[in-house]
C-alpha positions, 0 to 999 in steps of 0.5 A: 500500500506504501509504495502505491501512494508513493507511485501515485505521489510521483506520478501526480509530482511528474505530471505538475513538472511536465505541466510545466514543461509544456508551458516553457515550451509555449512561452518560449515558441511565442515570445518573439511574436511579442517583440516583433516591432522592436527586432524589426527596427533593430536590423531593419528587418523587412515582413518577409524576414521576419517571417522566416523567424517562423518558417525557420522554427518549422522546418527545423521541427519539421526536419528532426521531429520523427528523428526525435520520436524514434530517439524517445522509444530508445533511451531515457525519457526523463534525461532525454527532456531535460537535455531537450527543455535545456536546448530550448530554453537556452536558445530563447535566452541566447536569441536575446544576445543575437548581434544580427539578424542571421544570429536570431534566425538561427537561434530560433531554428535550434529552438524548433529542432528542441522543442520537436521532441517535447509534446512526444516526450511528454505524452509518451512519459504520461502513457506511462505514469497513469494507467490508460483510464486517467490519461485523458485527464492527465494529458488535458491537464498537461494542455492547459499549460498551452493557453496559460504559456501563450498569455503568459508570454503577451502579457509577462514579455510585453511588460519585459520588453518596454521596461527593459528591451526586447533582448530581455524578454528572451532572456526571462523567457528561457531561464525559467526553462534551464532551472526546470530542466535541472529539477527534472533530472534531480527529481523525476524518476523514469518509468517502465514502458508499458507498465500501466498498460492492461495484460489482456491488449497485446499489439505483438509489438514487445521492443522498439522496432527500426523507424521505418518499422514504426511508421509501417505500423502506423500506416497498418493501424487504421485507428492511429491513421484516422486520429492522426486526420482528426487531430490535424484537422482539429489543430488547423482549426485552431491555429486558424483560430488565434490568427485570424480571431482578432482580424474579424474582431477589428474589422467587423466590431471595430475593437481596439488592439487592447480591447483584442488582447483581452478577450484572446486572454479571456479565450486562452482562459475557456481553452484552459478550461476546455483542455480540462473538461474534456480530459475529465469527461474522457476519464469518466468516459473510459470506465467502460473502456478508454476507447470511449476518449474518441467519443468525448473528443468527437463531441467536442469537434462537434460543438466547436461549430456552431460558437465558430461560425456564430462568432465569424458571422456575428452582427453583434459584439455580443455575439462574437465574445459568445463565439469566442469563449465557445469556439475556445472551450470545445476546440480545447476539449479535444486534447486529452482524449484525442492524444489520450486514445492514440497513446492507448491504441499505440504499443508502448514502444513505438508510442514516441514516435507515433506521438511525433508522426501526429506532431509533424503533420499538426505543425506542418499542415494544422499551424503551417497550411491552416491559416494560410488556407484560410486567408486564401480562401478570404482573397478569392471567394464571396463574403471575404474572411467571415466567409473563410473562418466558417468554413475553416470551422466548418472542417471540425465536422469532418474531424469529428467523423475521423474520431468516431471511426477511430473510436469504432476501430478501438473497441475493436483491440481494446479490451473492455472495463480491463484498462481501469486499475484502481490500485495504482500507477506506473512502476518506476524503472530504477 
């Protein structure tokens, strides 16, 4: 009884730090959006090259992420994230010494290469340290650190940087980062591959294969394919989302930027909160069986909808703050369950790499060609950008759809109620 509380302690402690992780990671990805004018002036950088700041970060992630997952299923998990959490936020603190623009621009390539590995290192460590019933809620917890990161830069590196210089942002920014890092290696303790997983679910995959073996897998498991559409889908919506959420409020219910900034943190808040609902609707979901995560996660697709079209086409600021709050709870509903259900399907020695495939195509397709898509479609059809968000909003149904087959396919090679262990969480590898 001692050493399952002790496990339980642990793992709820692992999870407060890797909740924490996660929100460095947010911080900082999107500290330089905050500090935009001031490098601009600086090097006297054009549109163009600041915008290669972001097509750099995603190439760069892009280019090692599934490198990373294959990595992450053959080595120590927990010293693999702090050397990576060091990477990372030692690169944003160094961003704040560049001497030149190619210097900045570097330096945040490194900065995506790191952070690649960290939502697939993450994940993969919590698949491990709760049994699959309670690893929505983990996973929903963990995400909420995301909308939490994204105000906490606007609003902490805005006041850094018109105190003190934008170089100064970087620098607050990554040094939280390198003191994490440090707590991770002294504290946390790695757990077992597999040990939370139930007896009764064999995949036949026992040790991490080559990585083309991994993504053969991958492309044999109709479930991990089908949730692979549905998250991207899913994180397309919601990158199209914040980029384009204050442009309709400014145009159409003339807000001040101010005025935008508030209600976009007043939205990171209903995410937060969506992040959390939704993992704990999982859990209570999987008493069942965990496949049920695919149902909660397809209902909050769902639901999405009508807040986004009805805030994109609102005549009424009234209207558009109700769209806002709505649209951001459900789109950060999906989460938990979503990565929830791919991490329980996936075999626990392949689950890095799984998680990192699913990483690629949402930073390449969701965060790349979303909102591009999206401000095409505005250019070029009737109704402009109300037009386009609705009809970004509207893909949520097909994600949805791509949940329940997944849900479906689950049932099929996830065992029923087996998954629910009440007396304790991971072993922990010594």
């Amino acid at each position: 009884m001692k050493d399952t509380v002790s496990m339980t302690r642990h793992s709820n402690w692992a999870l407060a730090l890797l909740t924490g992780v996660y929100l460095v990671n947010a911080v900082d990805r999107q500290i330089i959006s905050v500090v935009m004018e001031p490098i601009r002036h600086e090097f006297n950088a054009s549109d163009k090259m600041l915008g290669a700041t972001a097509l750099g970060y995603s190439i760069a992630f892009a280019v090692t992420c599934l490198p990373v997952g294959w990595l992450i299923d053959r080595t120590r998990r927990v010293r693999l994230l702090a050397a990576l959490l060091a990477a990372w936020s030692g690169l944003t603190a160094l961003s704040g010494f560049a001497t030149s623009f190619v210097f900045l621009l570097l330096a945040r390539a490194g900065v995506g290469a790191a952070e690649a590995g960290a939502s697939p290192t993450i994940i993969s460590l919590i698949s491990d340290y709760f049994e699959p019933r309670r690893r929505s809620f983990a996973i929903g917890v963990c995400y909420m650190s995301t909308a939490f990161g994204v105000s906490a830069s606007f609003l902490i590196g805005s006041l850094v940087a018109s105190a003190h210089g934008w170089r100064a942002a970087f620098w607050v920014a990554g040094i939280p980062g390198l003191l994490l890092a440090g707590a991770i290696v002294s504290t946390l303790r790695e757990p077992a591959r597999g040990a939370s997983d139930s007896s009764e679910y064999s995949t036949g995959v026992s040790v991490a294969p080559p990585m083309f073996g991994a993504l053969a897998h991958i492309r044999r498991d109709r479930a991990l394919l089908h949730l692979t559409i549905a998250i991207t889908l899913s994180a397309l919506v919601f990158a199209s989302l914040w980029i384009w959420c204050g442009s309709i409020l400014i145009r159409f219910h003339r807000f001040s930027l101010t005025e935008v900034g508030q209600l976009v943190a007043v939205g990171g808040l209903f995410q937060a909160a969506g992040s959390w609902l939704g993992g704990y609707l999982g859990q209570y979901a999987a008493k069942k069986s965990t496949a049920n995560f695919g149902y909660v996660a397809a209902i909050c697709a769902f639901l999405a909808v009508p807040f986004g079209i009805g805030f994109a086409l609102s005549t009424t600021t009234v209207g558009a703050v109700i769209g806002v709050c709505g649209m951001s709870l459900f789109n950060g509903g999906w989460t938990g369950p979503g990565f929830g259900l791919a991490v329980t399907v996936a075999p626990a020695p392949v689950r890095g790499i799984v998680v990192a495939f699913i990483q690629l195509f949402v930073n390449l397709i969701g965060a790349g060609v979303g909102p591009f898509l999206t401000g095409a479609m505005s250019d070029s059809m009737p109704g402009g950008l109300q037009a386009a968000v609705s009809l970004t909003f509207a893909l949520n149904l097909w994600s949805g759809v791509h949940y329940l087959i997944a849900t479906k396919v689950a049932k099929e090679i996830l065992p029923k109620n087996a998954p629910i262990q009440e007396t304790g969480n991971a072993q922990l590898a010594h």
